[in-house]
C-alpha positions in Angstrom: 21.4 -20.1 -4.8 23.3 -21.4 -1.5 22.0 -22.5 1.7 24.0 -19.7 3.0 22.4 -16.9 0.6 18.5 -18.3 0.7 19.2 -18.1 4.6 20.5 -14.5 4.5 17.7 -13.5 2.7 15.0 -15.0 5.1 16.9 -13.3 7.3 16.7 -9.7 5.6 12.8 -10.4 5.1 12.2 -11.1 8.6 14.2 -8.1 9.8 12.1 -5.8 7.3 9.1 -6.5 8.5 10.2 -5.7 12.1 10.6 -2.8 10.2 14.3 -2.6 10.2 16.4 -1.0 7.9 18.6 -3.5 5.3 21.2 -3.4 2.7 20.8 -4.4 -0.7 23.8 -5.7 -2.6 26.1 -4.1 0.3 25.6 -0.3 -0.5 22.4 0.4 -0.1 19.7 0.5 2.5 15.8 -0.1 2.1 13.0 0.5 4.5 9.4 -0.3 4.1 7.0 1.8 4.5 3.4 2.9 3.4 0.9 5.6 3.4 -2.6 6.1 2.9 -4.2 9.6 2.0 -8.0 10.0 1.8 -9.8 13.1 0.7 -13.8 12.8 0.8 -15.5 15.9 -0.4 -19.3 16.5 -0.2 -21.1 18.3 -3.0 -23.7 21.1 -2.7 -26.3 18.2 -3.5 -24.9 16.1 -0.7 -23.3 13.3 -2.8 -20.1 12.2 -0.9 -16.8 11.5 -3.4 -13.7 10.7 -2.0 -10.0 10.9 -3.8 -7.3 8.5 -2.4 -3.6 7.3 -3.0 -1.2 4.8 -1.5 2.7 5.5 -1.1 4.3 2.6 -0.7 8.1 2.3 -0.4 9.9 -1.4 -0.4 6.8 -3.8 -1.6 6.2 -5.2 -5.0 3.8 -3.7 -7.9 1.9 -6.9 -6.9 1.6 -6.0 -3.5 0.9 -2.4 -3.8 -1.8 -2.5 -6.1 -3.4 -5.4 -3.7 -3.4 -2.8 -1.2 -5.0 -0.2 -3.4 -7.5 -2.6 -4.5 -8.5 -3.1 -1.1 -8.8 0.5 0.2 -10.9 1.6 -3.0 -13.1 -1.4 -2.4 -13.4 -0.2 1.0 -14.1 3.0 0.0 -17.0 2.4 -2.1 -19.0 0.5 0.6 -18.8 3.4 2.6 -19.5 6.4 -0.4 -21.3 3.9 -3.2 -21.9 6.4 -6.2 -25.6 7.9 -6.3 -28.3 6.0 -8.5 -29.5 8.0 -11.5 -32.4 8.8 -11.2 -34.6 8.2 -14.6 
């Protein structure tokens, strides 16, 4: 890889996360982006559960299953599941 293309691409990088749009290969453009949807539901017995997902758009596998590592860790400390009771 050149100087010229390892430069470019620093460049690319730093213009995405200022959350530009950039072209790829010269035809097409790529934006990042990311959502996060949370649905808690409460049961008639009062146990909280919660159903989430994360959309994200220009990241790695790597970096999108970090962040939905994070949020289901996060989660869970705030709706732990309910002891059984024996």
């Amino acid at each position: 890889m050149s100087k010229e293309s390892v430069q470019a691409a620093i460049d690319n990088a730093d213009r995405v996360l200022a959350g530009e749009k950039i072209k790829v290969g010269g035809f097409m453009e790529i934006e990042k982006s990311h959502r996060y949807r949370i649905n808690v539901s409460t049961s008639v017995k009062g146990i909280k559960t919660y159903d989430c997902t994360c959309d994200f758009t220009g990241y790695t596998m790597e970096e999108t299953l970090e962040a939905s590592d994070l949020l289901v860790k996060e989660l869970d400390g705030r709706y732990p599941a309910p002891k059984e009771e024996k």
